[in-house]
C-alpha positions in Angstrom: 145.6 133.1 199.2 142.1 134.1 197.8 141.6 133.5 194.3 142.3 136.7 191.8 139.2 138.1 190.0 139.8 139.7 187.3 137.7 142.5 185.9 137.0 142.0 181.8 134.4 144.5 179.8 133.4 144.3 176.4 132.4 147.3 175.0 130.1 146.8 172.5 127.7 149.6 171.1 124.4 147.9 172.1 124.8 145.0 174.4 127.9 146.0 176.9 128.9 143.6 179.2 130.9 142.0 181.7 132.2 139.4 183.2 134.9 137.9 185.8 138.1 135.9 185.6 138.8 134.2 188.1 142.0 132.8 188.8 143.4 130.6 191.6 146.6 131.9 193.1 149.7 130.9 191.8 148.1 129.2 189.0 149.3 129.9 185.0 145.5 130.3 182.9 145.8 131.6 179.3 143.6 134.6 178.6 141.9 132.4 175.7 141.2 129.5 178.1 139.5 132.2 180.7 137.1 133.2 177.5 136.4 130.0 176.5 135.2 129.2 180.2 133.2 132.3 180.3 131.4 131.6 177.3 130.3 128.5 178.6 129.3 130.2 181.7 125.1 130.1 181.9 125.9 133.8 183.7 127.2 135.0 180.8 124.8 133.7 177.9 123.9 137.5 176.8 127.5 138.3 176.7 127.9 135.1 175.2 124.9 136.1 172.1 126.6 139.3 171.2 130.6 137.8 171.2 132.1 137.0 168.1 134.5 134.4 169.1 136.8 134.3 166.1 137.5 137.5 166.0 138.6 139.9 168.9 141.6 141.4 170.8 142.5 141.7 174.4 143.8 144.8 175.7 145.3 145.5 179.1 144.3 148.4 181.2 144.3 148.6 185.0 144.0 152.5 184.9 140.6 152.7 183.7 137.6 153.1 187.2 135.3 150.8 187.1 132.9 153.7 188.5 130.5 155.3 187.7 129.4 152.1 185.8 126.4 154.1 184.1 129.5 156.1 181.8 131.7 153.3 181.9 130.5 152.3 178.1 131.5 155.7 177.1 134.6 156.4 179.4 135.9 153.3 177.8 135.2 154.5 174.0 137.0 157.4 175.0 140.2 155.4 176.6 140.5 153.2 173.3 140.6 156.5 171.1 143.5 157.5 172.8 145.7 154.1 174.1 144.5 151.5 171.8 147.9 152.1 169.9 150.1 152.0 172.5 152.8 149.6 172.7 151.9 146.7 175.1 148.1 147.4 175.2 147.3 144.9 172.4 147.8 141.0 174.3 148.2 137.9 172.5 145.1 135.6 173.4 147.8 132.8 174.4 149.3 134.8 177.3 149.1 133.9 180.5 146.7 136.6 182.6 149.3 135.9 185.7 152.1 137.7 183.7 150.1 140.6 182.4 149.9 142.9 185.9 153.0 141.6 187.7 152.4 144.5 190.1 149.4 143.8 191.1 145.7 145.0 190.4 143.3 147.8 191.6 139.8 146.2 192.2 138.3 149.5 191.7 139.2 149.3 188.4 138.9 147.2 184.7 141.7 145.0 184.1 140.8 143.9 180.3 139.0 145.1 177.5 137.7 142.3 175.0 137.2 144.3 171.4 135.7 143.5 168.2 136.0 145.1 165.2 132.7 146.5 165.2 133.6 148.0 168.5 137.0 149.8 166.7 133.9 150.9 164.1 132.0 152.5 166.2 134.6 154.3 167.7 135.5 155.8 164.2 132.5 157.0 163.3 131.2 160.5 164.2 129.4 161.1 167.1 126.3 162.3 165.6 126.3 159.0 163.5 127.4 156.9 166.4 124.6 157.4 168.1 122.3 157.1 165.1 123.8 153.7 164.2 123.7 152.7 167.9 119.5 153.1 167.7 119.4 151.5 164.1 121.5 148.1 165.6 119.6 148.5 168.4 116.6 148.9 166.9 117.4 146.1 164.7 118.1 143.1 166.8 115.0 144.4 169.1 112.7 143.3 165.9 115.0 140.3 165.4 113.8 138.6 168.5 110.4 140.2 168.0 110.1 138.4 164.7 111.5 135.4 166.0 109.2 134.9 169.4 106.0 136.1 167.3 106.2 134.2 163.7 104.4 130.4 163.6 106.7 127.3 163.2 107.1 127.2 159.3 104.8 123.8 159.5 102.6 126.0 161.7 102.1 128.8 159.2 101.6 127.1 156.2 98.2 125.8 158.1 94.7 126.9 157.6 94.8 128.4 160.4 98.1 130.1 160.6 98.3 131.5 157.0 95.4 134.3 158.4 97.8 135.0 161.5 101.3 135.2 158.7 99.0 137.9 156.9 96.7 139.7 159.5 98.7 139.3 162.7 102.6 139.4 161.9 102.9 141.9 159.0 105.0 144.3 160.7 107.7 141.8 160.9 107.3 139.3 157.5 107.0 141.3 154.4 105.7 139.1 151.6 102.8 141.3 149.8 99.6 139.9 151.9 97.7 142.3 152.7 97.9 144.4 150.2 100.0 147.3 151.3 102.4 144.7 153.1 105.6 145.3 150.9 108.9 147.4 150.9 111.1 148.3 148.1 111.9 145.5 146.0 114.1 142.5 147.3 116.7 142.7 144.7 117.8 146.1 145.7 119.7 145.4 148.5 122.1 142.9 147.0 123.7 142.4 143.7 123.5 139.0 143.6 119.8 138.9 143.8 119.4 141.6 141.8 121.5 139.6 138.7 119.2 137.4 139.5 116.2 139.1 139.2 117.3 140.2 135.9 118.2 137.1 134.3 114.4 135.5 135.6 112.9 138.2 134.1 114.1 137.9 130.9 114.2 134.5 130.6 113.3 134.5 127.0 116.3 136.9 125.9 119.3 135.5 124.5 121.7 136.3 127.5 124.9 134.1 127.4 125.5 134.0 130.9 122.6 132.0 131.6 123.1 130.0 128.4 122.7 126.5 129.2 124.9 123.2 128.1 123.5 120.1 126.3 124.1 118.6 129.5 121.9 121.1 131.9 119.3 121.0 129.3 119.3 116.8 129.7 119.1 116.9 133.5 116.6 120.1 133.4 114.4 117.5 131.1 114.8 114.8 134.2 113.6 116.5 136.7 110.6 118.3 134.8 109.7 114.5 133.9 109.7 114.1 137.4 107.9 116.6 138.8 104.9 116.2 136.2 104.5 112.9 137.6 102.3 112.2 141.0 103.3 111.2 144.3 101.1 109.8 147.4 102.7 111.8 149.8 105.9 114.2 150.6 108.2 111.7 151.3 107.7 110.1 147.9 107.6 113.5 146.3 110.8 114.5 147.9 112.5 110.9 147.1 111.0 111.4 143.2 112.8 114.5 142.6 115.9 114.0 144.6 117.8 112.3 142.3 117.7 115.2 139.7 117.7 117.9 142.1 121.0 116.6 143.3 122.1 116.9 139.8 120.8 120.1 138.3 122.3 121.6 142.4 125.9 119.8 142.0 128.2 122.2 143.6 125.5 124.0 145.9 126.3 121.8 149.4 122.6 120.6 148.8 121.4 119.0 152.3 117.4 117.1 152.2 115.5 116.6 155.1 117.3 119.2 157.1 116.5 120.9 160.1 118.0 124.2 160.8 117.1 126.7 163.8 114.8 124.4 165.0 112.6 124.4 161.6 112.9 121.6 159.0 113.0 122.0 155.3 113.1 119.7 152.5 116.6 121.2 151.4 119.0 123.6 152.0 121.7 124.7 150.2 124.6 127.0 150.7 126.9 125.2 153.3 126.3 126.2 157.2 124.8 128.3 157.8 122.7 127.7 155.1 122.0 130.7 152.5 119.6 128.9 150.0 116.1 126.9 151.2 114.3 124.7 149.3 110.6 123.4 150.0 109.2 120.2 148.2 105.1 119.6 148.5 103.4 117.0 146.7 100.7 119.3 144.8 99.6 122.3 144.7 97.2 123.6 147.4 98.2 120.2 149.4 99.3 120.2 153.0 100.3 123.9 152.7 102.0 126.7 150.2 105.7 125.8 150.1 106.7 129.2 149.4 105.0 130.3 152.2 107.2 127.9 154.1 110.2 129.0 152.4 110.0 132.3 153.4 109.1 131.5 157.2 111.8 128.9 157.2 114.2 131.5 156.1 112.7 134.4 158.6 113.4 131.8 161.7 117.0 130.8 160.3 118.2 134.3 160.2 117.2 135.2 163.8 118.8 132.3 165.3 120.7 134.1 168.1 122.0 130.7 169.2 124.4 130.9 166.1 127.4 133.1 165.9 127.9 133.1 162.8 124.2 134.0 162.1 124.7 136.5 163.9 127.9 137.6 162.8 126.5 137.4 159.1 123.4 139.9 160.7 125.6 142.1 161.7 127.2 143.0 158.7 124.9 142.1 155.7 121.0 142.1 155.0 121.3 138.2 154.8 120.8 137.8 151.2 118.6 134.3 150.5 117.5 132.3 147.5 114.4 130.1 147.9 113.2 127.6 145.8 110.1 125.8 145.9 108.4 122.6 143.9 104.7 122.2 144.3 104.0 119.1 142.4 104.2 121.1 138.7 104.5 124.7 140.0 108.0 125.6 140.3 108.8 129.4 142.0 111.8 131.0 142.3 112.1 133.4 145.0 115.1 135.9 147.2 114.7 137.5 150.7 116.5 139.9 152.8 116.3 141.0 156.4 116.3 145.0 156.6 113.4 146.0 159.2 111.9 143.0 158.9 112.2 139.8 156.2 111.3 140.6 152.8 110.5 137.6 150.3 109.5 138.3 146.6 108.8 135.6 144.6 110.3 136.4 140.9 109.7 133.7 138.7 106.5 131.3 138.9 105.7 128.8 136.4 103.4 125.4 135.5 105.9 122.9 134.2 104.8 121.4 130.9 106.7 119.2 127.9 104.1 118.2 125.0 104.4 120.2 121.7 106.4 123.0 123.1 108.9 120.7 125.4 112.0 122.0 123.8 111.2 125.7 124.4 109.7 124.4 127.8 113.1 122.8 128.7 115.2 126.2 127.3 113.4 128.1 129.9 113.8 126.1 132.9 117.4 124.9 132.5 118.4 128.7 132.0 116.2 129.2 135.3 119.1 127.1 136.8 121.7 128.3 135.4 120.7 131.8 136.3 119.7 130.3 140.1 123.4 128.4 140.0 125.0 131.6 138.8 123.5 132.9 141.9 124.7 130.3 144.4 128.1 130.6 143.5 128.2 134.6 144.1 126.8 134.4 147.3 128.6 131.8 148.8 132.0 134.0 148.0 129.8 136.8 149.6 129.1 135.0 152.6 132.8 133.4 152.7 133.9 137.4 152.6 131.9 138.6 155.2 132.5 135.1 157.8 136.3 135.1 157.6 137.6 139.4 156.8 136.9 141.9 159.4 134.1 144.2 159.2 135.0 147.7 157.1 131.6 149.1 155.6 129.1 151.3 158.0 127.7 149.3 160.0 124.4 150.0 158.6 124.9 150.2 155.1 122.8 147.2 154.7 120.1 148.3 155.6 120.4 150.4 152.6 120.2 149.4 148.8 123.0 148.2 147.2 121.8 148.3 143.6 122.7 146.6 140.7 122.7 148.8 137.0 120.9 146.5 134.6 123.7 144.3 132.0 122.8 146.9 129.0 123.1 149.5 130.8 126.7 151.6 129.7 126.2 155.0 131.2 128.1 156.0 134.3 126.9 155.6 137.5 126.9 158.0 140.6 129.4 157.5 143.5 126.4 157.2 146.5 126.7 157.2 150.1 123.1 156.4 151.9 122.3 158.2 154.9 118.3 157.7 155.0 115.0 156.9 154.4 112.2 159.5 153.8 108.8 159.2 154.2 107.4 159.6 150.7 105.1 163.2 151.2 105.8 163.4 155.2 109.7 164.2 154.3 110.5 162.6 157.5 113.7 161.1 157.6 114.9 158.2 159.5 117.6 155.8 159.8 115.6 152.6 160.6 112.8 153.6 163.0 109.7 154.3 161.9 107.0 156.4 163.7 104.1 154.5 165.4 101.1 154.4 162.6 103.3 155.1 159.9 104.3 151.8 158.9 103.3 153.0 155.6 106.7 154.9 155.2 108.5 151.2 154.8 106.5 151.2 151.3 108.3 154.3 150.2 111.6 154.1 147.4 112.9 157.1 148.7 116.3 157.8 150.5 118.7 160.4 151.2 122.4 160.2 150.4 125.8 161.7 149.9 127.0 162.2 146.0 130.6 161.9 145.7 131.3 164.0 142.3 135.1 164.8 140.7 135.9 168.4 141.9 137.7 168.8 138.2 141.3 169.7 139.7 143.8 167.3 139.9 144.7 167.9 143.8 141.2 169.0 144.8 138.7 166.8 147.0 135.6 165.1 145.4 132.8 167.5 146.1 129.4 165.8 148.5 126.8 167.3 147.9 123.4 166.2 149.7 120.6 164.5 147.6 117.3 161.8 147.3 117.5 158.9 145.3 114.4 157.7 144.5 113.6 154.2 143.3 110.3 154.1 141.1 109.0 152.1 138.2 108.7 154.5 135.6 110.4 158.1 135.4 110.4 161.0 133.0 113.8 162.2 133.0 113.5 164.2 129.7 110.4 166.3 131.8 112.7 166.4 134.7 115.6 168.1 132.7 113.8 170.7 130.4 112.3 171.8 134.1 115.7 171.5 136.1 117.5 173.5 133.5 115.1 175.9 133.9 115.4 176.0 137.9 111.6 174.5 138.2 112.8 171.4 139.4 115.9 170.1 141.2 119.1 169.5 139.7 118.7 165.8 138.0 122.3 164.1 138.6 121.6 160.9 137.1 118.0 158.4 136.0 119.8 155.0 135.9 118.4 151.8 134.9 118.5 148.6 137.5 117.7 146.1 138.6 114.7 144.9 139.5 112.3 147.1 136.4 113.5 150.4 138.5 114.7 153.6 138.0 117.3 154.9 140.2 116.5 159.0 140.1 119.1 161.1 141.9 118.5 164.4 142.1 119.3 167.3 144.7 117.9 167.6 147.9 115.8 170.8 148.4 114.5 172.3 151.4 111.5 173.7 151.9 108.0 172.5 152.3 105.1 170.8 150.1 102.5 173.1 149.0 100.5 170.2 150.7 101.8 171.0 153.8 100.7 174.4 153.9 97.4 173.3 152.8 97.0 171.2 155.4 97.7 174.3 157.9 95.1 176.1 156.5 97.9 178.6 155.0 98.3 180.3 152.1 101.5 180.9 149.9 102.7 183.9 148.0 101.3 184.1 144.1 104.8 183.5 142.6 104.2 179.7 143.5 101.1 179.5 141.3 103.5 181.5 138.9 106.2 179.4 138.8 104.1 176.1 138.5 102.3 177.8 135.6 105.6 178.4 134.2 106.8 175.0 134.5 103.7 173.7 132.3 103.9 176.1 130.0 107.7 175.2 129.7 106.5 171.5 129.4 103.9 171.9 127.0 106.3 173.8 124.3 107.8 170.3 124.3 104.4 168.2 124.0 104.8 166.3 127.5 102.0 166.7 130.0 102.7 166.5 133.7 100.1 164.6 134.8 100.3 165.0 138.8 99.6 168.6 139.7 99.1 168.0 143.1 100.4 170.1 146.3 102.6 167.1 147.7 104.1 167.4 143.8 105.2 170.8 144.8 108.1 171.8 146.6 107.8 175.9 148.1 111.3 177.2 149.0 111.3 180.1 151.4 114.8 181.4 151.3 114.1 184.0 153.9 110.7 185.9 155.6 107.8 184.0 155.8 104.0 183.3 153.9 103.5 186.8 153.4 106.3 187.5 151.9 106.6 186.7 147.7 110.2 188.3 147.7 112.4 185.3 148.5 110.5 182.5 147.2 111.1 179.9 144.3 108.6 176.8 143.7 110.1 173.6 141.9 107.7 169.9 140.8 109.8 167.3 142.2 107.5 164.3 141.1 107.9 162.8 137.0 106.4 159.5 137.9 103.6 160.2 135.2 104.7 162.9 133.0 104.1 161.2 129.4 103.4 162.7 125.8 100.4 164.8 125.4 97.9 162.8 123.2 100.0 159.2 123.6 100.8 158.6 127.0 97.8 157.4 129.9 97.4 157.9 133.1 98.0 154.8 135.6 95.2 152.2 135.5 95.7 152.5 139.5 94.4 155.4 141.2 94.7 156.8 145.0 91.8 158.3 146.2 93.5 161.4 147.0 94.8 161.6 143.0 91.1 161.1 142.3 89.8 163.7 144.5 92.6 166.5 143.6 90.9 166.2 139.7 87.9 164.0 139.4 87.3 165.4 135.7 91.0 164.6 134.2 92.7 162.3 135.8 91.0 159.0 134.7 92.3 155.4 135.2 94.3 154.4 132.2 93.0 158.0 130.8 94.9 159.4 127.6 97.0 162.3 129.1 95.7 165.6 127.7 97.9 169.3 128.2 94.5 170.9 129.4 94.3 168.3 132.1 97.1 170.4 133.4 95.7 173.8 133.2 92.7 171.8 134.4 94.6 171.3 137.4 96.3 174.6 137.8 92.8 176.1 138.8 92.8 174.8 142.7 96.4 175.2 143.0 95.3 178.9 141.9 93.1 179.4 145.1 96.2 178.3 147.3 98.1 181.2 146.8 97.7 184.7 147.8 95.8 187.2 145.3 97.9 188.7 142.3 98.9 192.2 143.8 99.7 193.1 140.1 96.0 192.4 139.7 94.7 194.3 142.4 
């Protein structure tokens, strides 16, 4: 008798596959000895990336054609909506696959599923989003492996002649501020761990008592610093120097030396396997390449290991929050990364190690560095034993979304926020994780759309959703924003909450219409009562001494309810942009300037300029020849 093949598909979102067990006749094979054997199958190494193996559930089918394989991904979504809870679908991995179909099977059709909980997500998601998280993923993994075949060896970019190829050549995939404009929103948004972090090495001079250190951390902060101020020949003898009080500042952290990991080697990583925390040791200083630098390539090749499960498993559901730490002879820097659409390292404490007269104050700072940096370790490793052992229930792209973190003093309430997406920052594009050819410059912008969950005020009612952008930005106005959204010039301003990292989280409503830019750009003009209602707004600012500062078009949001350019009837005009508003007479103007600010008002707006209310009324003048003549006028 010929052997029995058995048909086996795994439905997954992105990378469907599958594959064939085959089964002599009249033999007994348990369904998880057939997996195990397919796994190690060379024929099945992409199935094999993509599998979970600790995690998963057989279920039988035999009804289900295998034709027309080209909808057989979405045939089979379909079948597990409706039979997945059916009594004697759901097998036990230790049956044997000769007991399952004791009738017989159809070779026309699929035999067994093999289902992960991110297949069950998917499934349970809406079809609109479905799709949209099946591009992100996609999307995703596409610029894993693109990061992974195109970034240098850590030891290779850390070169003089790979640092120019880390900067010029491979900035659409490693995000560490060189060039210039190579940068996303800041690290510590995405995970509340780092951002705690961030925090605490910010203020490392503040009394916090969480990062308060003992007699005894201060003693062994005091070793190593003795240490690292001393010289080595090399960095062996730099690593072996510092070892011995690196080991006991990092007791607890599963600190390995030496260790290579994806096929890179690092003087340390921490964190258990995989690890979550690198650490780069170099003699001096400018000497056989920046350790940072190495820290951050040495994380971006760990994380897009596809030859680990659990790296990938950890990929699939979180941004992969890091810690890296690196000694340069006396330089010590403190860094976290996080891979969204692409890595992103920021470095967030950087210091020259020194004792003499100020040791004591020296040695403060530096052991509460640790402690905040141990405080750290020991929240992430229960976040990555969460995520590695208990099934998957968030979106599965919320990640790729900030997760931020209110600042410690902060004791105002905080809005209930779903993410949906990113938006360009005066394009108003949204997007989930793509971005347009040529406008990389969108992954610079702190602005997202979202879902605000608000109490509906009766007992048995829903929680209203109302659509808005959060904005994250360094500095914020929210007393301009409310006198202006009170008086309908500006939208409704739900909340301007501190976090972490030195941000503002703004969310306000989401508006539609179209910047006055945009129509400027098409060479069309709007109705009078725009250039009325902006007037209005500064007038209405000015009563209260503030000065707006930023009168630009892309500042200001035309709303068109019905009819079209010609038409004044239906239209309302609302600033959406408090960046700079200040105090007339106190407040200045950036110190940084974009040409396009320049241009708009070469006579007011002046670098680190004292803001002045007629810089406003300066400014109302071109927004003036914008609009359509004053038919009150005429």
């Amino acid at each position: 008798m010929p052997d029995t093949k058995y048909f086996v598909y795994f439905p997954h979102p992105l990378y469907p596959a599958d594959i064939t067990f085959k089964v002599p006749h009249g033999s007994k094979r348990m369904l998880s000895s057939l997996l195990r054997d397919a796994l190690q199958d060379r024929l099945n190494m992409s199935f094999a990336s993509h599998f979970d193996p600790t995690d998963f559930t057989f279920y039988k089918l035999n009804d289900l054609a295998i034709n027309p394989i080209a909808t057989l991904l979405e045939r089979t979504g379909e079948w597990l909506c409706e039979h997945r809870e059916e009594a004697g679908r759901k097998l036990l991995r230790s049956q044997d696959v000769g007991t399952i179909f004791p009738e017989g099977i159809d070779i026309q059709n699929v035999h067994l599923l093999l289902v992960t909980p991110l297949i069950l997500k998917n499934l349970d998601d809406t079809r609109e989003l479905e799709v949209d998280v099946r591009e992100a993923m996609l999307e995703r993994e596409e610029k894993t492996s693109h990061i992974r075949r195109l970034l240098p060896t850590p030891s290779d970019g850390v070169s003089s002649a790979g640092v120019p190829k880390v900067v010029n050549n491979h900035n659409d995939c490693f995000h560490a501020g060189r060039p210039d404009d190579n940068y996303g929103p800041p690290v510590a948004l995405f995970n509340p761990t780092l951002g705690l972090l961030a925090y605490h090495l910010r203020h490392i001079d503040s009394d916090i008592p969480m990062i308060e250190p003992s007699d005894d951390d201060c003693l062994k902060t005091h070793g190593f610093m003795v240490e690292a101020l001393s010289s080595s020949d090399n960095e062996e003898a730099r690593l072996s120097c510092i070892a011995i009080s690196l080991n006991a500042l990092f007791c607890g952290w599963h600190l390995s030396w030496d260790k290579t990991i994806s096929g890179s080697r690092s003087s340390g990583v921490f964190g258990g396997s995989p690890p979550f925390g690198i650490l780069e040791v170099k003699s001096e200083a400018g000497l056989d390449g920046d350790a940072s630098l190495r820290a951050g390539l040495s994380y971006a090749k760990m994380i897009t290991d596809n030859a680990d499960w659990l790296v990938r498993r950890r990929r699939d559901r979180s941004n992969c929050p890091a810690i890296l730490i690196s000694s340069m002879g006396d330089l010590l820097e403190i860094g976290i990364a996080v891979h969204t659409d692409g890595v992103h390292t920021d470095w967030i404490f950087s210091e020259r190690l020194r004792l003499g007269f100020y040791r004591n104050e020296n040695v403060l700072r530096i052991a509460r560095v640790f402690k905040a940096v141990q405080i750290a370790v020991q929240d992430l490793s229960k976040f990555y034993a969460n995520i590695d052992t208990k099934p998957h229930v968030d979106s599965a792209v919320s990640h790729l979304f900030p997760s931020p973190l209110t600042v410690p003093t902060y004791e105002g309430s905080v809005p209930s926020l779903t993410f949906t997406h990113r938006m360009g920052r005066h394009s108003g594009l949204l997007y989930l994780y793509h971005m347009p050819f040529k406008l990389t410059k969108l992954r610079r912008s702190g602005l997202y759309t979202a879902i605000l969950s608000k109490p509906s005020g009766a007992d048995d009612a829903p929680d209203q959703e109302l659509d808005v952008v959060v904005k994250f930005t360094a500095e914020y106005n929210a007393e301009a924003h409310r006198i202006l959204a009170d008086a309908g010039l500006a939208p409704a301003l739900h909340a301007c909450v501190p976090v972490c990292d030195r941000l503002f989280m703004v969310v306000m409503d989401w508006v539609e219409g179209e910047t006055l830019e945009t129509f400027k750009r098409q060479g069309e003009r709007v109705p009078y009562s725009v250039y009325a209602d902006v007037k209005t707004a500064i007038e209405l600012l000015h009563q209260h001494d503030l000065v707006f500062g930023d009168l630009r078009p892309s500042n200001i949001q035309c709303v068109c309810t019905s009819g079209g350019a010609e038409s004044s009837d239906h239209w309302r005009t609302v600033l959406i942009d408090f960046d700079w508003a200040g105090i007339n007479g106190r407040s200045f103007y950036p110190p940084v300037l974009d040409e396009p600010q320049r241009c708009w008002a070469p006579d007011t707006v002046q670098p680190r300029g004292l803001m002045q209310k007629e810089h406003d009324l300066k400014m109302l003048e071109p927004l003036k020849k914008l609009c359509h003549p004053n038919l009150d006028d005429a």
